[in-house]
N, C-alpha and C positions, 0 to 999 in steps of 0.2 A: 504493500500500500504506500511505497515511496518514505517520508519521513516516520513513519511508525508500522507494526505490522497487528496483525489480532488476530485474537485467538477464542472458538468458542466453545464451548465444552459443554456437554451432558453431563449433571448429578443426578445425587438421587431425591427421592421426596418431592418430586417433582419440580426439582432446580437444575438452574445451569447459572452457566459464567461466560463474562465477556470479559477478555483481556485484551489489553492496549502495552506493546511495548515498544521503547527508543528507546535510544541514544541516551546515558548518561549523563551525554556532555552538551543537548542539549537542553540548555536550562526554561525555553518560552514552552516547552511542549510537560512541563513541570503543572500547566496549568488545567491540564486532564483530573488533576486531583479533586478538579470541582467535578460536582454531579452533573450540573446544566453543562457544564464544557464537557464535558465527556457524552454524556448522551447528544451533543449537537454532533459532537464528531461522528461518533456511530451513526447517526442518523443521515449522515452523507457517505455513509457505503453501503452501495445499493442490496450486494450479498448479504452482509451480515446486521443491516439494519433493522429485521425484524425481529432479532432476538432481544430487541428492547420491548417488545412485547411483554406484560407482566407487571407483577409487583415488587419492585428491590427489597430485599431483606437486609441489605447493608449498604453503607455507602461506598463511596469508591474507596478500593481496600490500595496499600501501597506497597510495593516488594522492593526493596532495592537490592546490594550488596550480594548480585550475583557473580560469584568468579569459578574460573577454571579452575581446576586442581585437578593434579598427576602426582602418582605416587609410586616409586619404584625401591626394593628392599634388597635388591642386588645391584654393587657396584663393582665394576670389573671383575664382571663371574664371581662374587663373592658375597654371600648375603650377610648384611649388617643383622638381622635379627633371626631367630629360626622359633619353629612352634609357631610361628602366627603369618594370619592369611587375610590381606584385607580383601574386602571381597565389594566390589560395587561401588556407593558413591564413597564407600571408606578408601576407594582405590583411585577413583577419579568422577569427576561430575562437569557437568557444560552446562550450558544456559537451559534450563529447565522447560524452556517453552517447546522444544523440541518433542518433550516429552518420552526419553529416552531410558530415563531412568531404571524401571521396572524391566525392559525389553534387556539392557547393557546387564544386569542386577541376574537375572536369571542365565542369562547366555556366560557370564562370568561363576556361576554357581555351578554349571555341568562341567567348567573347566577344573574347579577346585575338585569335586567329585574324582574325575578322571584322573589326577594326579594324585588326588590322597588314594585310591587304589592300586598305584602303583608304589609309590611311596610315601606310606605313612609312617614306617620304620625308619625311615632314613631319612633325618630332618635337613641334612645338607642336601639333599638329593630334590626332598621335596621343594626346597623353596627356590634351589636353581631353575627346577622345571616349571614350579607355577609362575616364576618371573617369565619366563620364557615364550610358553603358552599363554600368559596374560598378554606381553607384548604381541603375538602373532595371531590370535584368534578373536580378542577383544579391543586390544588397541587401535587397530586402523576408524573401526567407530569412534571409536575418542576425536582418531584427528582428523576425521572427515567433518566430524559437528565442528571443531573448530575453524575448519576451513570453512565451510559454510556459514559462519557466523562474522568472519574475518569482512567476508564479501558481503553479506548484509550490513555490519555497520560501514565500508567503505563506501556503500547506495547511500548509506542515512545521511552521511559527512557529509556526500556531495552535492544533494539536495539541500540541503540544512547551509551551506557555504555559495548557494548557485551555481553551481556550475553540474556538467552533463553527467549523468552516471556512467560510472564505468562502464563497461562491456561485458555480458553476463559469458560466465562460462559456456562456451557454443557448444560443447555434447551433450551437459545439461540441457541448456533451455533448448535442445533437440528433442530431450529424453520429455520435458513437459510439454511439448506441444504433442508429440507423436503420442503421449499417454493418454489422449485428448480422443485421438484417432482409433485406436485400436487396442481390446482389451488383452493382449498379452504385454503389452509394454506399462500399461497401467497395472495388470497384477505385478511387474517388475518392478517399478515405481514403490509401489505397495510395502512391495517388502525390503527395499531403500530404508522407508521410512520407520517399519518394523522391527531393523535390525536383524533381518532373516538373511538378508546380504548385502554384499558391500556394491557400491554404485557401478566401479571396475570388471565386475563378477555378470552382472546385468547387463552392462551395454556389450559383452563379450558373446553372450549368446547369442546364435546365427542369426534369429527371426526378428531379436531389438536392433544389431548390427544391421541388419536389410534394411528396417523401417528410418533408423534414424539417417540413413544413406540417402533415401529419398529425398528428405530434405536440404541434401547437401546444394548449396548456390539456392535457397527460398531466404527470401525477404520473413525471418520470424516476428508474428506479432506482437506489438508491445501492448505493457496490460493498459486497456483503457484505463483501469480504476488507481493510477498512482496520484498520490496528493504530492503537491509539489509543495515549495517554498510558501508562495503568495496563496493556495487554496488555504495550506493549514493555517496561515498566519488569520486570514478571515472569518475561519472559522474557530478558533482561540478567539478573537474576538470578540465574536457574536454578533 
């Protein structure tokens, strides 16, 4: 959505949620904290404008002090601690709106499993290998959220600064327009997003490799719905 993104979510009890997130470091868009500025925004995107449908049970709540964090217990082949396994966001965590947690959380728990069956007896053994198997089976998730996150706030910056967005990554924005197109690349997508595979692993297979070819030399669509500078400034406003 250009200077912010959203996010909306199913509860239970028959509630949901609307999130709005930026940029840190922009400080005017700080003014979403109001209820009337936040519902004006939402109410100017066309998608998700009717999830203000309803009765609020709170006001607008506020998260900040989201960070990365990575955590590794072997240093040149040698683990600083043995007996212990961190496992999930004890090991590492990303911008939560991803919503990765629980997916990274379980896929990191079959890898503890598998390596304490090999070695549970042998604690130098085990923690070389769960270092190992963490970096190679769980890690590349890690640093693909981060990359992906790198390139969303570099859109927010340069919106927020005027000037033109970068350039999105062109296999990606292949992979979301062709998801659009035809349902195997969207069940591919799918599990992108799932953590069932990595991006690399999907655009490799023959039938998303075909489709995203097609594309190759098309003018890709830009999103109608991006807020720029002077929209969101207007609408902060009011």
């Amino acid at each position: 959505m250009g200077l912010f993104s959203i996010l909306t979510l199913d509860g239970d009890n028959d509630t949901w949620s609307i999130t709005l997130y930026t940029s840190s470091k922009n400080k005017a868009m700080r003014a979403l904290r109001d209820t009337a500025t936040f519902h004006r925004v939402v109410s100017a995107c066309p998608r998700q404008a009717h999830w203000l449908d309803g009765e609020p049970v709170t006001p607008v709540l506020l998260m900040t002090g989201v960070v990365d964090r990575y955590r590794r217990f072997v240093v040149d082949g040698r683990p600083v601690v043995t007996g212990f396994a961190a496992v999930g966001d004890a090991w590492a965590c990303t911008n939560p709106s991803a919503g990765r947690g629980l997916s990274v959380g379980l896929l990191h728990a079959q890898v503890l499993r598998n390596v304490a069956r090999r070695h549970i007896d042998d604690p130098g053994a085990f923690s070389r290998e769960y270092d190992a198997d963490t970096e190679s089976q769980v890690g590349p998730f890690y640093r693909n959220q981060i990359a992906a996150d790198r390139v969303r706030i570099a859109e927010m910056t340069a919106l927020e600064e005027g000037m033109p967005m970068p350039p999105p990554n062109p296999v990606m924005a292949k992979l979301l327009v062709a998801s659009s197109q035809d349902a195997d690349v969207l069940r591919g997508l799918i599990e992108i997003a799932m953590c069932l595979a990595l991006p690399q692993d999907v655009i490799a297979r023959p039938h998303v490799a075909a489709k995203l070819a097609e594309l190759d030399g098309c003018q890709l669509p830009q999103d109608p719905n991006i807020v720029d500078r002077q929209r969101m400034a207007a609408l902060l406003d009011g």
